[in-house]
C-alpha positions as CSV (number, residue, x, y, z in Angstrom):
1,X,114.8,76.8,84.7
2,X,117.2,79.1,86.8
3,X,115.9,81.8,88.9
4,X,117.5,84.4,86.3
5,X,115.0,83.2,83.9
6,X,112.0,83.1,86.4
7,X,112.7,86.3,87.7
8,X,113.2,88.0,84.1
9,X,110.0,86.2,83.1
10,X,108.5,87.6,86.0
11,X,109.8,91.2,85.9
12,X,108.6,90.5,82.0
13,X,105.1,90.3,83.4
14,X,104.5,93.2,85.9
15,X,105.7,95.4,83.2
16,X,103.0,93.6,80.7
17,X,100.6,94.4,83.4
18,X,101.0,98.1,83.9
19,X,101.8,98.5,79.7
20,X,99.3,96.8,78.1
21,X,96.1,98.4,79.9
22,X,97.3,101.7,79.4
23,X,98.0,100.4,75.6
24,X,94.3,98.9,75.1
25,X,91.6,100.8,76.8
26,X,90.7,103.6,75.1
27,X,88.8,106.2,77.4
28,X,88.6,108.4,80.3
29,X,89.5,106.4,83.5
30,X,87.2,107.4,85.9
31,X,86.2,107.5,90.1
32,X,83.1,106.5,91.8
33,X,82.6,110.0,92.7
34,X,82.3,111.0,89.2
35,X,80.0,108.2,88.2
36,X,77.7,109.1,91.2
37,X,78.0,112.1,90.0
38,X,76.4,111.5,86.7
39,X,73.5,109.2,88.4
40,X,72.7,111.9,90.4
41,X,72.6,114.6,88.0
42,X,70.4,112.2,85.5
43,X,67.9,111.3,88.8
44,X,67.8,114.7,90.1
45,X,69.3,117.6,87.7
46,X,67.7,120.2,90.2
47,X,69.7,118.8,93.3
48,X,72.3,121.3,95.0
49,X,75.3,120.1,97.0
50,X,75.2,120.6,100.5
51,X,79.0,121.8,100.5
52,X,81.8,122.6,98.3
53,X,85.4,121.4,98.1
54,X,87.6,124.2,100.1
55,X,89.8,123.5,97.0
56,X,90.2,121.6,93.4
57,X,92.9,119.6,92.8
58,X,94.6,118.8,89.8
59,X,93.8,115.4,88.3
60,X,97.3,114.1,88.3
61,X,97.5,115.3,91.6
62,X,94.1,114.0,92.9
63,X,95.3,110.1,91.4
64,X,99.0,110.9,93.2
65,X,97.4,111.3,96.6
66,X,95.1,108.1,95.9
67,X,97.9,106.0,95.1
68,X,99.6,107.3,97.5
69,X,97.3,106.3,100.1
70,X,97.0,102.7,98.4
71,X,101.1,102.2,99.0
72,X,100.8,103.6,102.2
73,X,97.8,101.0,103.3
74,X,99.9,98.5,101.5
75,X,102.9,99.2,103.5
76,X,100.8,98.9,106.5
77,X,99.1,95.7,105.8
78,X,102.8,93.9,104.4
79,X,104.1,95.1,107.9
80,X,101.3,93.7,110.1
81,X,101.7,90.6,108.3
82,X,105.7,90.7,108.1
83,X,105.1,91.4,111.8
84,X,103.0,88.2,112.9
85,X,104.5,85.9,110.8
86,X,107.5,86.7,112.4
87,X,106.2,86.5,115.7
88,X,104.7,83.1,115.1
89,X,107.9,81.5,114.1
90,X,110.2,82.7,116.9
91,X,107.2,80.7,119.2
């Protein structure tokens, strides 16, 4: 098989992988703030917060910063790595 074919096949894939999710769950996606959020309020529906956001953001904008930070740690990570592996073969 050529690399045009793997790499099509491949490409074929990711694409599957962000698609079909997106295609087949039905539902909010949700946090782990919001869930705790729920357990609390089911355990305790008289507790009070000890502090409040200084602002609410936006859904979309809330998940853009998230992913954001998830590239950015990403970037980090596939440096350091980039970084050592490079460093062990010029030893």
């Amino acid at each position: 098989m050529s690399n045009k074919w793997k790499n099509a096949l491949m490409l074929l894939a990711v694409v599957l992988l962000v698609v079909l999710p997106l295609l087949l769950v039905d539902g909010e996606f949700g946090g782990a703030d919001d869930a705790a959020e729920g357990v609390i309020t089911e355990v305790a529906p008289d507790y009070e917060p000890w502090f409040k956001p200084i602002t609410e953001l936006p859904g979309e904008t809330e998940s853009m910063l998230f992913a954001l930070q998830a590239a950015l740690g990403a970037g980090v990570i596939g440096y350091s790595v980039g970084l050592l592996k490079g460093r062990q073969q010029r030893r």
